[in-house]
Residue frames as qw, qx, qy, qz and C-alpha x, y, z in Angstrom:
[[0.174, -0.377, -0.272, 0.868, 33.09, -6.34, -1.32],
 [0.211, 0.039, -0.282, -0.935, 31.46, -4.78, -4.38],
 [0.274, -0.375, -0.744, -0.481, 28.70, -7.44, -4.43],
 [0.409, -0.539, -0.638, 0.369, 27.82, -6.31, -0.61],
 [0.162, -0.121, 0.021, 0.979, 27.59, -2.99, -1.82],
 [0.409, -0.050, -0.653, -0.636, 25.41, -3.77, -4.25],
 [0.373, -0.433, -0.816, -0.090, 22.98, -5.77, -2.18],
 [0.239, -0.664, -0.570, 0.420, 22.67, -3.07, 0.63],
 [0.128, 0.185, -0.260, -0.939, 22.19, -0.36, -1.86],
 [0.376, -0.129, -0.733, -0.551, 19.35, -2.57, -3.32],
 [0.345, -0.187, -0.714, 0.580, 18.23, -3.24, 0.12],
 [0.172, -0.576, -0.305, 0.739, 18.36, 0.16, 1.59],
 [0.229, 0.000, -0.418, -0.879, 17.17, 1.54, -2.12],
 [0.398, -0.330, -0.731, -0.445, 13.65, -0.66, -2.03],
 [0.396, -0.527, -0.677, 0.326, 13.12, 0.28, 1.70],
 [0.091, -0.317, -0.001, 0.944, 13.68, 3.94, 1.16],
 [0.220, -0.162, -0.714, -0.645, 11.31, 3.28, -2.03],
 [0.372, -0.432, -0.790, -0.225, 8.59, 1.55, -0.40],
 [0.242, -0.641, -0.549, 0.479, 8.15, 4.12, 2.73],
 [0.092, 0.121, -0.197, -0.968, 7.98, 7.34, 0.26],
 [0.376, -0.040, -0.627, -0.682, 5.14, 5.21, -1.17],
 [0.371, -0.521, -0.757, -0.132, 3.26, 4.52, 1.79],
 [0.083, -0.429, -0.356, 0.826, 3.65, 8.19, 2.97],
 [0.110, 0.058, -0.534, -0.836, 2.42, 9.11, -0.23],
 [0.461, -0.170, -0.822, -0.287, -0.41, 6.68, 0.22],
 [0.235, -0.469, -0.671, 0.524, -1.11, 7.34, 3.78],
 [0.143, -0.255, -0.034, 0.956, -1.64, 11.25, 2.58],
 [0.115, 0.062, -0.638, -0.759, -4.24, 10.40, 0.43],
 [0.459, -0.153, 0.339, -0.807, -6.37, 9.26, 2.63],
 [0.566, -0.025, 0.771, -0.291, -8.53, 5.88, 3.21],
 [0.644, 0.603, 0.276, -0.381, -10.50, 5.95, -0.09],
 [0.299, 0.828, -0.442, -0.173, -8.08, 7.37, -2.45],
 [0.057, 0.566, -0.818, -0.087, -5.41, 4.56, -1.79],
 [0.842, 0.183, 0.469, -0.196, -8.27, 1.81, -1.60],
 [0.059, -0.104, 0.833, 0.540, -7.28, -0.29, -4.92],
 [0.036, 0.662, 0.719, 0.209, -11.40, -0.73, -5.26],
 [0.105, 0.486, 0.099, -0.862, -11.61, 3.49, -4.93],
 [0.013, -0.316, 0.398, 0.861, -12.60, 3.04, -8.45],
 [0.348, -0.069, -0.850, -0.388, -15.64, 0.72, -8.35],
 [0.061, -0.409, -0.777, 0.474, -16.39, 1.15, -4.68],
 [0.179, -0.647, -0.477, -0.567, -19.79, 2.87, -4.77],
 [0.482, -0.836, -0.197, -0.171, -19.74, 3.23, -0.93],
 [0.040, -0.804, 0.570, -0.167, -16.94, 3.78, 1.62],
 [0.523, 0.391, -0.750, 0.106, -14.39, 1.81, 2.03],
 [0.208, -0.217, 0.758, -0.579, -15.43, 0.56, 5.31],
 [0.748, 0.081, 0.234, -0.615, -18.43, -0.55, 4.00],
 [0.705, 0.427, -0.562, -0.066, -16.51, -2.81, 1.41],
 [0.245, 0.333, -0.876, 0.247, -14.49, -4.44, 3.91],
 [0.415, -0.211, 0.737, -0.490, -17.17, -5.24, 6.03],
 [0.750, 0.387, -0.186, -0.503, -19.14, -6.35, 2.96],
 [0.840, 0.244, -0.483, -0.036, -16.44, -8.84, 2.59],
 [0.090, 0.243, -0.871, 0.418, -15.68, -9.93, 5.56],
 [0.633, 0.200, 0.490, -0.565, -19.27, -10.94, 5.95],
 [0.676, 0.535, -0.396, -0.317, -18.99, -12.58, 2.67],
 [0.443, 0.496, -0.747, -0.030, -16.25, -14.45, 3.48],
 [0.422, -0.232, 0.742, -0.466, -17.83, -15.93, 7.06]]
């Protein structure tokens, strides 16, 4: 009983977790939550198409 507590606290704790942090992330806007925001020189659309022409 306690360990099925325990798993759907841990559960329902890392799913509660992870959608604060992609409202958080959604608020911030395309750029901002890019992980290459800090290197990209252009927008982030250009990057992806950059590599996705890269990768053909």
């Amino acid at each position: 009983m306690i360990v099925n507590i325990s798993l759907g606290l841990i559960i329902f704790g890392y799913a509660g977790w992870m959608m604060v942090r992609h409202i958080k992330k959604s608020k911030q806007g395309k750029c901002a939550a890019c992980p290459l925001h800090k290197s990209c020189s252009g927008s982030c659309s250009e990057t992806e198409s950059t590599s996705m022409t890269e990768m053909k």
